[in-house]
C-alpha positions as CSV (number, residue, x, y, z in Angstrom):
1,X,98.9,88.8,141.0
2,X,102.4,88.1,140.8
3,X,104.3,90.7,138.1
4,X,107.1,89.7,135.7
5,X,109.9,90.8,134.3
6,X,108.8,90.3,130.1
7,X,108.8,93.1,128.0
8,X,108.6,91.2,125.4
9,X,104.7,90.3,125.0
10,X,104.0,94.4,125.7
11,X,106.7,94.8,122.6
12,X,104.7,92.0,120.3
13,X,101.7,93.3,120.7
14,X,102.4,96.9,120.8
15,X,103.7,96.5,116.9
16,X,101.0,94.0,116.1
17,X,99.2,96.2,116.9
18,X,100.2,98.8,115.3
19,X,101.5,97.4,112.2
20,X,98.5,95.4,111.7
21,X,96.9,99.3,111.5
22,X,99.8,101.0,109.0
23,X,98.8,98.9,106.0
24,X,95.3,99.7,106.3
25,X,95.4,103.1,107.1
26,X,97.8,103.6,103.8
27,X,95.3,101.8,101.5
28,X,92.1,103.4,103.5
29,X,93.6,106.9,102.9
30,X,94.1,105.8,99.3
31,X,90.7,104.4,98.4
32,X,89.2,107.7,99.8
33,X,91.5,109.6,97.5
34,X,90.6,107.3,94.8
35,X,86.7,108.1,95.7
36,X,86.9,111.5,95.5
37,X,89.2,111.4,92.4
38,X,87.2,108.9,90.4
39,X,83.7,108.9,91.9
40,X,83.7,105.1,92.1
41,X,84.7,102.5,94.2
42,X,88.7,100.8,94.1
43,X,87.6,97.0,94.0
44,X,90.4,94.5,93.5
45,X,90.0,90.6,91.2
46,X,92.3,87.5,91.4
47,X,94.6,89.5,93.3
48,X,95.1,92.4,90.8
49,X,94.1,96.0,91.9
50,X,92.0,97.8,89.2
51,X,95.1,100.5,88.3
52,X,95.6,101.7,85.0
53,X,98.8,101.0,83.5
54,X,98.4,102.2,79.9
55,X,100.4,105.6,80.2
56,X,98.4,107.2,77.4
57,X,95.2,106.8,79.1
58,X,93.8,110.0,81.4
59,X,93.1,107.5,83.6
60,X,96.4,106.8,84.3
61,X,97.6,110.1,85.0
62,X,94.3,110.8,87.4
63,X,95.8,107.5,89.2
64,X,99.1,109.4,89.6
65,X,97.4,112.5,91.2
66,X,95.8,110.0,93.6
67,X,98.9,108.7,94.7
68,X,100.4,112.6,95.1
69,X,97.8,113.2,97.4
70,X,97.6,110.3,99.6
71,X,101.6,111.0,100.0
72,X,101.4,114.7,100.6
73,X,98.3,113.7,103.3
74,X,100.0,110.9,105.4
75,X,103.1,113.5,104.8
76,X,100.7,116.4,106.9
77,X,99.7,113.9,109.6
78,X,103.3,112.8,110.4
79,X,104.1,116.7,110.7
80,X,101.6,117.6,112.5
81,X,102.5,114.9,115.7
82,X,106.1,116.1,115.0
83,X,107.0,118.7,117.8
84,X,104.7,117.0,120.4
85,X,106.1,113.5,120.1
86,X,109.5,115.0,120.0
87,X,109.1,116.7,123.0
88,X,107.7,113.5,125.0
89,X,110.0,111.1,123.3
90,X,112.9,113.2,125.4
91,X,111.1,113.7,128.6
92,X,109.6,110.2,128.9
93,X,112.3,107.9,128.7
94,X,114.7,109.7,130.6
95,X,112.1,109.7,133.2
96,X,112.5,106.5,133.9
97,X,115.8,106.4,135.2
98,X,114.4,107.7,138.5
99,X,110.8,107.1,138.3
100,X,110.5,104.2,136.6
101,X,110.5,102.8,132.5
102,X,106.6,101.9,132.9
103,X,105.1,105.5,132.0
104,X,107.2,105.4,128.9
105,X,105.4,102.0,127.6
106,X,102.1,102.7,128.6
107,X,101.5,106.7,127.6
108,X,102.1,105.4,123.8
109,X,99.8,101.9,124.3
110,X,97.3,104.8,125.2
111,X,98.0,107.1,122.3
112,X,97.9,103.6,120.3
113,X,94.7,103.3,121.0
114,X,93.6,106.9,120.7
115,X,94.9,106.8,117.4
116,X,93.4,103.8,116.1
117,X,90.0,104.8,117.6
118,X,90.1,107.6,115.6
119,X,90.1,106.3,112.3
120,X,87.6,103.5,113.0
121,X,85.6,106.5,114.3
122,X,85.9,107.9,110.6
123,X,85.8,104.5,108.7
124,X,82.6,104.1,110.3
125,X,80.8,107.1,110.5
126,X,82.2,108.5,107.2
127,X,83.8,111.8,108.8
128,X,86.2,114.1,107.0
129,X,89.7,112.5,106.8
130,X,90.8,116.0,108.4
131,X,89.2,114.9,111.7
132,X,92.3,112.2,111.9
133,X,94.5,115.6,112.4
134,X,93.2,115.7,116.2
135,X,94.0,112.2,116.9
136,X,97.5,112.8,115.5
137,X,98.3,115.5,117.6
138,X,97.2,113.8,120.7
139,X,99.0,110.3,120.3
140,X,102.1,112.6,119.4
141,X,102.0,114.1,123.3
142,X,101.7,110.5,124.6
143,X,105.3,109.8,123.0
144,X,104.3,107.7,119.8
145,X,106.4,104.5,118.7
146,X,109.8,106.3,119.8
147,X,109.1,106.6,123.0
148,X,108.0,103.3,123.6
149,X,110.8,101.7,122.0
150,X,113.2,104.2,124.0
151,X,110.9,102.4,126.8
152,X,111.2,98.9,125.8
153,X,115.4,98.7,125.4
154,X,116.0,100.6,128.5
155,X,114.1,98.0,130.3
156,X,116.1,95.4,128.6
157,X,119.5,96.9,129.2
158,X,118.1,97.4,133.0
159,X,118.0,93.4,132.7
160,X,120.9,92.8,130.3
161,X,123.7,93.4,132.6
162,X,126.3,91.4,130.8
163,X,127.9,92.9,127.7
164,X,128.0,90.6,125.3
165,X,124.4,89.2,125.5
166,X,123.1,93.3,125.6
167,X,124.1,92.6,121.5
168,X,121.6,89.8,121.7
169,X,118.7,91.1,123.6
170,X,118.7,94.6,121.6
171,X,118.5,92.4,118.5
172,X,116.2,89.7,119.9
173,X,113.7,93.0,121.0
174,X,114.5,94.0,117.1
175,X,113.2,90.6,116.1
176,X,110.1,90.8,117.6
177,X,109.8,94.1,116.4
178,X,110.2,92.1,112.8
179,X,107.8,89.2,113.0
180,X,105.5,91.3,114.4
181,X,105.3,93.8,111.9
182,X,105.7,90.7,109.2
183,X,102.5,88.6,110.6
184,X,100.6,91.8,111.1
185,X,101.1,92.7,107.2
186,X,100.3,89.3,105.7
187,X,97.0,89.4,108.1
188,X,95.9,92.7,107.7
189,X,95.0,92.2,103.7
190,X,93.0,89.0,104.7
191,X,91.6,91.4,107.2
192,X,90.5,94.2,104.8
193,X,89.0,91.4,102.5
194,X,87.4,89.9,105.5
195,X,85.9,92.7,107.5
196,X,85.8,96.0,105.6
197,X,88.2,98.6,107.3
198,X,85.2,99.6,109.9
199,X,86.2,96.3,111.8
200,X,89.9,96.1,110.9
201,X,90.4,99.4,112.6
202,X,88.5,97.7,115.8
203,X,91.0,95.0,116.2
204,X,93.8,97.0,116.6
205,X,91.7,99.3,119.1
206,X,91.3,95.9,120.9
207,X,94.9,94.5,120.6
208,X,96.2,98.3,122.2
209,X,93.6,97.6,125.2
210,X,95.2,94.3,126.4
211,X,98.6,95.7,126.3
212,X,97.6,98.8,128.3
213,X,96.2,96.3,130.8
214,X,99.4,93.8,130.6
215,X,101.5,96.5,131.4
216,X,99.4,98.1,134.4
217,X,98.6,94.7,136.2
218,X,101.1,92.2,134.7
219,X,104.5,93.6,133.9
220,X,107.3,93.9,137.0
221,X,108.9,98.1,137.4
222,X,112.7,97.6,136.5
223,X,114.2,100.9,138.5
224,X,113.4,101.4,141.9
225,X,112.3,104.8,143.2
226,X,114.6,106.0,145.8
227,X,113.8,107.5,149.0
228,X,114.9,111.1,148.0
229,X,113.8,110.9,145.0
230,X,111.7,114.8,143.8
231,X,108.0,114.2,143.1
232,X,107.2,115.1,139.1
233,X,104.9,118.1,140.2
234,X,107.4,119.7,142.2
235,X,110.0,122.2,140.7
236,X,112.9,119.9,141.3
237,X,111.1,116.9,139.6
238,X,109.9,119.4,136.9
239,X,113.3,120.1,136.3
240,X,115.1,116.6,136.3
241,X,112.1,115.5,133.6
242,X,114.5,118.2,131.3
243,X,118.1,117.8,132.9
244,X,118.9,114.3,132.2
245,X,120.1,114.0,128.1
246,X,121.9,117.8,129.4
247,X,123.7,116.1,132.4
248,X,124.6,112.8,129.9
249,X,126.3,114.8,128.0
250,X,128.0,117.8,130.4
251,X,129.0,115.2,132.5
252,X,131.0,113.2,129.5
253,X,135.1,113.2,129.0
254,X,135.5,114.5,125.9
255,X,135.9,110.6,123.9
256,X,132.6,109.7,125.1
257,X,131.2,112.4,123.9
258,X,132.9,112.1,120.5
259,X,131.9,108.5,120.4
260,X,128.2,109.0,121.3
261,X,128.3,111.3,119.1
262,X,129.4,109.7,115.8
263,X,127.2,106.7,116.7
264,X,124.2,109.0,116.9
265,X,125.0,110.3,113.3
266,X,125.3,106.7,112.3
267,X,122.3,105.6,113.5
268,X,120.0,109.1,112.5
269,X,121.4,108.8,108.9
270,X,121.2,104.9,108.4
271,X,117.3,105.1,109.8
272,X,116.7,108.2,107.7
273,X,118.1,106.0,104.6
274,X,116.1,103.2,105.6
275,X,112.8,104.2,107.2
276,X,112.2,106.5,104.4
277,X,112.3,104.2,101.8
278,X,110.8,101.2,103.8
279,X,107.6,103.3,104.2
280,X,106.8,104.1,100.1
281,X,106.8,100.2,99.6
282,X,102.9,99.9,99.9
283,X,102.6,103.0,97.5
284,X,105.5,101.3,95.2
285,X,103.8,98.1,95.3
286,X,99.7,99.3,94.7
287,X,100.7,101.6,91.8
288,X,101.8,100.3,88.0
289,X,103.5,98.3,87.2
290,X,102.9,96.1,90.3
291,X,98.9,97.2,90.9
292,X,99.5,94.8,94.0
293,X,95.9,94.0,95.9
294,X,96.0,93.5,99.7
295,X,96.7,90.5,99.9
296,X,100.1,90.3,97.8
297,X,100.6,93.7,99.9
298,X,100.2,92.2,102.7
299,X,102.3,88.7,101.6
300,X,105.3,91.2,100.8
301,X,105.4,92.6,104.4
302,X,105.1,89.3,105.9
303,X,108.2,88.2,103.6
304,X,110.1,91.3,105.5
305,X,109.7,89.1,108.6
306,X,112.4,86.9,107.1
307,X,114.8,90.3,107.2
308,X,114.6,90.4,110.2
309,X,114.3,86.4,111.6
310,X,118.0,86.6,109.5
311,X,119.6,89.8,110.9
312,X,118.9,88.3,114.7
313,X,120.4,84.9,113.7
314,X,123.7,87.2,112.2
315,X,123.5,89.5,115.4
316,X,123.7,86.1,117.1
317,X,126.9,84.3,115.2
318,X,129.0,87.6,114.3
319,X,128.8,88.9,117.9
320,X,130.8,86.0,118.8
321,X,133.7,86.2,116.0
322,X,133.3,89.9,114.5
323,X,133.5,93.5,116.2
324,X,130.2,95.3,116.5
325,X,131.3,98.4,114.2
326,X,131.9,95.1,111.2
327,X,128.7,93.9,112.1
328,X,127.2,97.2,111.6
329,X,129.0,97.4,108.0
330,X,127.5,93.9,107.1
331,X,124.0,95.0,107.5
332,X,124.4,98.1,105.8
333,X,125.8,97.1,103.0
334,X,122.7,94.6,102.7
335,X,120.6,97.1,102.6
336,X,122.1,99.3,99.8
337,X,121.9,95.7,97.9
338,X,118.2,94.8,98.4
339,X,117.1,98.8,98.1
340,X,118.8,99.1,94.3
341,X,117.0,95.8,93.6
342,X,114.0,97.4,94.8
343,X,114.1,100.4,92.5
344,X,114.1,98.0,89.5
345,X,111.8,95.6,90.1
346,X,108.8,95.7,87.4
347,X,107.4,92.3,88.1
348,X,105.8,90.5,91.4
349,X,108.3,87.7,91.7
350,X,111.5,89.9,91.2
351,X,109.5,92.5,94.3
352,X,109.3,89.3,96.2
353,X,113.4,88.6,95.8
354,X,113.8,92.0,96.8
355,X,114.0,90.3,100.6
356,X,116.5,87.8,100.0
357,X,119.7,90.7,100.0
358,X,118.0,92.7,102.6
359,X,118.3,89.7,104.9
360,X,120.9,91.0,107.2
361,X,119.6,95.0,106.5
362,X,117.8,95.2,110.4
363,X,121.3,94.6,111.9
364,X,122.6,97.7,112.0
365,X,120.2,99.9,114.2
366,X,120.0,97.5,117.1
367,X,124.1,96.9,117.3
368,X,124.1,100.5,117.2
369,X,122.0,100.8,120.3
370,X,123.6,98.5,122.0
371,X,127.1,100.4,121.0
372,X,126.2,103.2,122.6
373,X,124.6,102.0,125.5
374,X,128.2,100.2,126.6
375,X,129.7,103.9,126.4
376,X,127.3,105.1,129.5
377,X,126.4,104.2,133.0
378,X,124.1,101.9,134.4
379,X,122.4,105.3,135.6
380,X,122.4,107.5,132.5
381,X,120.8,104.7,130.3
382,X,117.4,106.0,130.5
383,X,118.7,109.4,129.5
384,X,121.0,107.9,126.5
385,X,117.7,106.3,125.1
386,X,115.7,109.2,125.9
387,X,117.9,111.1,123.1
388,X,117.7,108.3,120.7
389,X,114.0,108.2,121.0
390,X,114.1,111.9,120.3
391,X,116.7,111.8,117.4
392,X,114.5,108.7,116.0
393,X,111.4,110.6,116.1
394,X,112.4,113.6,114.5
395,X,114.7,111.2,112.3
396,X,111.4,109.5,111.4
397,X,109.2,112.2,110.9
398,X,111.3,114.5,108.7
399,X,112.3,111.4,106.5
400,X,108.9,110.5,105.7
401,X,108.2,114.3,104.6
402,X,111.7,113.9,102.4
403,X,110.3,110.9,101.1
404,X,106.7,111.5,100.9
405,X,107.9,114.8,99.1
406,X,110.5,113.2,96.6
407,X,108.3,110.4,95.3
408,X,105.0,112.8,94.7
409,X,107.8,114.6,92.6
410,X,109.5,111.8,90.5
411,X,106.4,109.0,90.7
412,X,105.3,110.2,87.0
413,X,108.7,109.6,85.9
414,X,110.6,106.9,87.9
415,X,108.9,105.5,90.5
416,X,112.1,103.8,92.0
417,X,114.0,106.9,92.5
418,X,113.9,107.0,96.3
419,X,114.9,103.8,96.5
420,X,118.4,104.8,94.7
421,X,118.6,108.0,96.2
422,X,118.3,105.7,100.0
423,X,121.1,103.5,98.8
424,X,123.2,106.5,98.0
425,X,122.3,108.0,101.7
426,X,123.7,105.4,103.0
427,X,127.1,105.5,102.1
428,X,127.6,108.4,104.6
429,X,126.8,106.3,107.9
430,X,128.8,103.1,106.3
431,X,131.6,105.5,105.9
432,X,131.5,107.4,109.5
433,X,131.2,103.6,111.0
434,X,134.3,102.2,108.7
């Protein structure tokens, strides 16, 4: 069978995949809170969850302990796969520069999988939700969703030799990443309606097992493994698994280490600004006084698509009359826009809008990527990604546990807080960038 180069259908259905999963996990953790807080079922009618919105009512503030926990458990899960999926995220990725960017797309298809196996497993059989502690320490030492997107844009820079189009093909990779994730969250509340979450969980399981197979039999190695190259059971190979994001940097003049630098502090503080606050939206939206069912959860994720559809179009138009560092500044400042929007919004339609000034928001990470990668060599790209997947994963981790932590603390009072507290955050990578 003759092997391609096209990342891009191992990308798509990767975050399908995934993201058709991360809504139903977050309401599946929730309804078993809810269970075991209020002995009954959580039922939904004409697309209005059953929440209690009458502050007075001890209902209402037993719905608010439900919420704490479902935060504080999603928060121990994430910590949990924390120093594992660090660790692989930086070995991984930089192993591809001499072994091949393969292993670091299909150890995380594989831990995919795991994953998502693991909480069918429980769906169906009705285990303890502490048995999903396992699962997430073993997909966190098969890299996780850092790795294998440190994976998927150091096989498009390996492609992407001309610099002006790398702008494009980050951001076009970003897109996918978008729609994707968009699709996935309008289908996964018709899903849950459909199927129950026993089944829901199987489809993802399914999805993860045709990508582990395109990418075994279908997909086309970028980096060729030279004759001398050291075997990764020997000492030597053992060793350049751990030297490569050392020797990036050791090896720098001191301006490319300044600028790599900044540019990582950009792009750690604008993700922990924005990832943070992107992941309480399904909380946000189920609780009062937006008591959102799947469906409309699911219809606001797939309106996010549009956020990103729009930030590839600008990465498109401004690459070829702006600076990247403006285009960067652009995005940002969309995102403090849609975020204070966010934090206000008290009806359905106004939570809807909240996508129209966060339509150029998904610019700045993938500029920023593609920033940095112009800075190093054609060799030292897979160890220049390695330490963004690292940065990104604890980035990731440790902002959900901020955020996770901050909203169980101010949802009785001000549900929107985080979402102020995000825009504030990130004034500090707008200004490093300006």
């Amino acid at each position: 069978m003759k092997q391609l180069q096209l990342v891009e259908p191992v990308m798509a259905i990767y975050c399908f995949a995934s993201f058709v999963s991360f809504p139903i996990i977050g309401q599946y953790i929730y309804r078993r809170m809810w269970e075991d807080e209020f002995n009954n079922t959580l039922t939904f009618n004409d697309n209005v969850s059953l929440c209690e919105t009458n502050q007075s009512s001890p209902n209402y503030i037993h719905q608010k302990e439900v919420q704490k926990r479902a935060s504080m458990f999603s928060t121990r899960l994430d910590l949990i796969s924390l120093v594992p999926s660090l660790l692989m995220a930086l070995i991984l990725v930089s192993y591809g520069d001499n072994h091949g960017r393969k292993a670091s797309l299909l150890l995380p298809s594989i831990g995919g999988f795991i994953s998502v196996t693991a909480y069918c497993s429980v769906a169906f059989f009705e285990l303890p939700l502490e048995v999903l502690y396992l699962s997430s320490v073993v997909s966190g030492f098969l890299g996780g969703f850092a790795t294998f997107f440190g994976g998927c844009f150091s096989y498009i820079v390996d492609i992407a030799k001309d610099l002006q189009k790398k702008n494009i093909r980050i951001a076009f990779i970003d897109m996918i990443f978008g729609v994707a994730s968009g699709v996935a969250g309008i289908t996964s509340g018709y899903i849950i309606n459909a199927l129950g979450f026993n089944w829901s969980f199987f489809i993802s399981a399914i999805l993860h097992i045709i990508n582990i197979l395109y990418i075994i039999f279908i997909l086309e190695e970028t980096v060729k493994r030279s004759e001398f190259y050291q075997p990764v059971l020997s000492k030597e190979g053992f060793k350049e698994l751990f030297s490569g994001v050392f020797l990036l940097f050791k090896h720098a003049s001191c301006k490319k280490r300044l600028t790599i630098g900044l540019l990582l502090f950009a792009f750690m503080f604008f993700l922990f600004a924005d990832f943070g606050a992107a992941s309480l939206f399904t909380l946000y939206e189920l609780d009062s006084p937006l008591c959102w069912d799947p469906v409309l959860i699911g219809w606001g994720s797939a309106l996010s698509t549009f956020c990103f559809v729009g930030s590839f179009l600008g990465v498109f138009l401004f690459t070829r009359c702006l600076k990247d560092s403006y285009i960067v500044l652009i995005g940002m400042a969309s995102w403090i826009g849609g975020i204070i929007m966010a934090a206000f919004a008290t009806t359905t339609v106004t939570m809807m809008l909240v996508r129209v000034p966060l339509l150029f928001s998904a610019m700045p990470l993938p500029v920023m990527r593609s920033m940095m990668s112009k800075v190093v060599l054609e060799n030292e790209q897979g160890a220049l990604f390695a330490c963004i997947a690292c940065l990104e994963s604890l980035t990731g981790s440790l902002t959900i546990v901020f955020y996770n932590s901050i909203y169980a603390a101010t949802v009785l009072w001000f549900p929107g807080f985080c979402f102020l507290l995000s825009a504030a955050l990130c004034l500090i990578p707008l200004g490093v960038v300006w």
